[in-house]
C-alpha positions in Angstrom: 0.0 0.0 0.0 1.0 3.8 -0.8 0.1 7.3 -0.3 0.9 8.2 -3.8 3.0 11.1 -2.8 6.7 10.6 -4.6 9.8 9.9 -2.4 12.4 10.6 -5.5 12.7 10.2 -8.9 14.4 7.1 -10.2 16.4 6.5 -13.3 16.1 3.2 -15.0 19.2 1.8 -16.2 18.2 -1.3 -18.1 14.5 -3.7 -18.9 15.3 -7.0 -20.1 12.5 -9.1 -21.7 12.4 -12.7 -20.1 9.9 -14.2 -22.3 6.4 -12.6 -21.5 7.8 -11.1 -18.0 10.8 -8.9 -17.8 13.5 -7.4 -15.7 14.2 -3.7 -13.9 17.0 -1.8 -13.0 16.6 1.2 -11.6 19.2 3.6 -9.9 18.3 5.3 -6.8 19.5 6.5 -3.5 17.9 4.0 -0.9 20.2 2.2 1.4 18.6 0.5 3.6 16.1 -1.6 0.9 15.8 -5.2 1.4 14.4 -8.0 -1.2 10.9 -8.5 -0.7 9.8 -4.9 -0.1 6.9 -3.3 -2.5 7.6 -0.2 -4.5 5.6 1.5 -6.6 7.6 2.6 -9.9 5.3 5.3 -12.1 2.4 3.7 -9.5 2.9 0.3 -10.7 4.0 -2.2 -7.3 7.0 -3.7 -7.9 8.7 -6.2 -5.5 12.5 -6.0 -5.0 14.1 -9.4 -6.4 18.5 -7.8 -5.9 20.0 -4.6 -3.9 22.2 -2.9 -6.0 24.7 -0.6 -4.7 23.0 2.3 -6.6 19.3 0.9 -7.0 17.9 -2.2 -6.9 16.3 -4.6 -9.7 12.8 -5.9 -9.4 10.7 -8.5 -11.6 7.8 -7.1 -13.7 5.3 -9.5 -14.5 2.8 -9.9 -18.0 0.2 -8.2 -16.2 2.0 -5.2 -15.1 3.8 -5.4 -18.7 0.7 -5.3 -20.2 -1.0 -3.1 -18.4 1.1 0.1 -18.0 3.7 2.2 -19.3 7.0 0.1 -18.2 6.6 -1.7 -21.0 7.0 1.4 -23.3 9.9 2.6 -20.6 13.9 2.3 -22.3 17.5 2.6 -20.3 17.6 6.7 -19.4 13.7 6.9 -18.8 13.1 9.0 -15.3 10.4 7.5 -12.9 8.5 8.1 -9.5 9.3 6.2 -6.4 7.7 5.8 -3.7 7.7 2.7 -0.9 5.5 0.7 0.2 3.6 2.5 3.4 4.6 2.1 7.2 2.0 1.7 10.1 2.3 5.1 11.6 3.2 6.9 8.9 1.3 10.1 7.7 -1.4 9.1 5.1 -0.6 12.8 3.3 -2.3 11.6 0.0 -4.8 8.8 -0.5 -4.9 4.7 -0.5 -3.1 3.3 -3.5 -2.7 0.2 -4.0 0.0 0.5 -7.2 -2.1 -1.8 -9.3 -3.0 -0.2 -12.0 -6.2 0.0 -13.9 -5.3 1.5 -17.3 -3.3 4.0 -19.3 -4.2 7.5 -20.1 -2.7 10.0 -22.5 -2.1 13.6 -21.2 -3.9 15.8 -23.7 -3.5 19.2 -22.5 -1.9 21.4 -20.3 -2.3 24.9 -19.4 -1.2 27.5 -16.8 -4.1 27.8 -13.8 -2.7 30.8 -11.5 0.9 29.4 -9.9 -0.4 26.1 -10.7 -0.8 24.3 -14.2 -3.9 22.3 -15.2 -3.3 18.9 -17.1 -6.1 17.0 -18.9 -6.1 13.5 -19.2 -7.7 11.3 -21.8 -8.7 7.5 -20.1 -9.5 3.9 -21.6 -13.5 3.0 -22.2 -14.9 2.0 -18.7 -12.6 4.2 -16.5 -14.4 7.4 -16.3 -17.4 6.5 -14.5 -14.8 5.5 -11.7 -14.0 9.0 -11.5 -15.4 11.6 -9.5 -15.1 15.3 -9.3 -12.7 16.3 -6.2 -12.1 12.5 -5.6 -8.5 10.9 -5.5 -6.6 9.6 -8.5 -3.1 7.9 -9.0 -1.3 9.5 -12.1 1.7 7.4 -12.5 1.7 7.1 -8.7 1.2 10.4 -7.7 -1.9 11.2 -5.6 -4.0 14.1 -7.2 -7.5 15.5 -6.8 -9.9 15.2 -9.9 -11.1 19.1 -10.7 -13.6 17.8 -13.7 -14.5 14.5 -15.3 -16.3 13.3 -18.7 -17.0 10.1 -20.3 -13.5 10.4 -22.3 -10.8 13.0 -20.0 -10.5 14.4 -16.9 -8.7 17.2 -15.2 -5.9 18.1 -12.4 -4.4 20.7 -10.7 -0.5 20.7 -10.1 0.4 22.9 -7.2 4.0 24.4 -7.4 5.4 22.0 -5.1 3.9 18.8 -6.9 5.7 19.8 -10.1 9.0 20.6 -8.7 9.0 17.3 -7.1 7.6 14.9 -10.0 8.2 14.8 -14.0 4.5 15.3 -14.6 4.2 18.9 -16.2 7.3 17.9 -18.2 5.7 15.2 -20.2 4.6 16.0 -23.5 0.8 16.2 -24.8 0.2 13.0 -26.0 2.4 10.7 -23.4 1.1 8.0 -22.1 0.4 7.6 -18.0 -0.6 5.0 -15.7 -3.8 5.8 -13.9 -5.0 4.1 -11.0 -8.6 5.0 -9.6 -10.1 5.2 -6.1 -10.1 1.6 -4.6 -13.3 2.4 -3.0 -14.5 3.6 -6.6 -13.9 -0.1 -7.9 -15.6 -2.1 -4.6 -18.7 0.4 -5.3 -18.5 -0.5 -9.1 -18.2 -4.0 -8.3 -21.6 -4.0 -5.9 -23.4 -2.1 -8.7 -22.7 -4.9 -11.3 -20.5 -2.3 -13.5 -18.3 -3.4 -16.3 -14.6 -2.6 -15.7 -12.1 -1.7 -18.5 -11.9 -5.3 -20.4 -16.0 -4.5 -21.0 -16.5 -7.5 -18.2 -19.1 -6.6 -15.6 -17.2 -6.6 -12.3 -20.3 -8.2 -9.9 -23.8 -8.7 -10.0 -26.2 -5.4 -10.2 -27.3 -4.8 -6.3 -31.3 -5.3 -7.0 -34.4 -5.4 -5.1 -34.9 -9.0 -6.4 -31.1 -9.7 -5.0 -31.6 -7.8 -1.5 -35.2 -9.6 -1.1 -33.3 -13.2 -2.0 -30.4 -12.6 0.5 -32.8 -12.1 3.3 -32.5 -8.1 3.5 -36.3 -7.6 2.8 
């Protein structure tokens, strides 16, 4: 689990295809990592396979291949870290889980005050788990959602968000990983939604289904 607020930003030195899964290096200034531990790379969890004196490797499997950005990441790419939450810690941003649900493309960006507003385009079946002024994960970092539609959505980078992430430096038209509220997705999955693949994600909460499980 995560906050979705970024520790430091990571360099990856090498991703090495091993059949449908694959292999990460990444440089970075931890010291005190140890295999095992979960951390989210551009919000996608990763678990730490070899400590490197500069970084650390981690295993990236089909799933997290297919489903995000790493895939499309070469040797010199720049990424958010952040890892994995402490009991105790400050929850400063929201619950993210660093699976994530689909890739967006940033579509627009303009200046908002100090700030800068980003639009983000998302995959068919994402927006309606979007909500105006709710939390989103934009590769890993934790934002607030100013507007939604059935095809984009909007954010609002404060100062000190993009002096600390590579956000506002990505072009119009780069891809991001996106992960939504978790709470968003249990709700969805009550309702009988369909999730991004088009498959319903749990049977429609009905009178007919309340009467049959005894709540009537």
């Amino acid at each position: 689990m995560f906050t979705g607020l970024i520790e430091e930003i990571g360099l990856i030195r090498s991703l090495a295809r091993k059949g449908v899964d694959a292999e990460i290096q990444i440089q970075a200034s931890y010291r005190d990592l140890v295999r095992g531990e979960s951390i989210a790379v551009d919000g996608a969890c990763l678990t730490v396979t070899r400590i490197l004196k500069d970084g650390f490797v981690a295993g990236v499997s089909a799933e997290t291949m297919n489903r995000t950005t790493l895939s499309k990441t070469t040797s010199g790419t720049r990424v958010h870290l952040e890892r994995a939450l402490r009991l105790g810690d400050r929850l400063g941003g929201h619950i993210v889980s660093g699976h994530v649900d689909g890739i967006g493309k940033k579509t627009a960006s303009s200046p908002f005050g100090n700030a800068l507003r980003l639009s983000f385009s998302v995959p068919d079946g994402l927006a309606q788990l979007i909500a105006p002024k709710g939390s989103i994960a934009i590769d890993g970092i934790s934002l607030t959602v100013n507007h939604v539609t059935e095809v984009q959505f909007d954010v609002v980078l404060v100062p000190f968000t993009r002096e600390k992430t590579l956000l506002d430096k990505k072009p119009v038209g780069a891809p991001v990983n996106l992960e939504v509220d978790v709470i968003a997705k249990y709700v969805a999955s009550l309702l009988g939604q369909k999730g991004v693949d088009g498959e319903r994600v749990g049977e429609a909460v009905t009178i007919e289904l309340l009467a049959k499980e005894g709540y009537l």
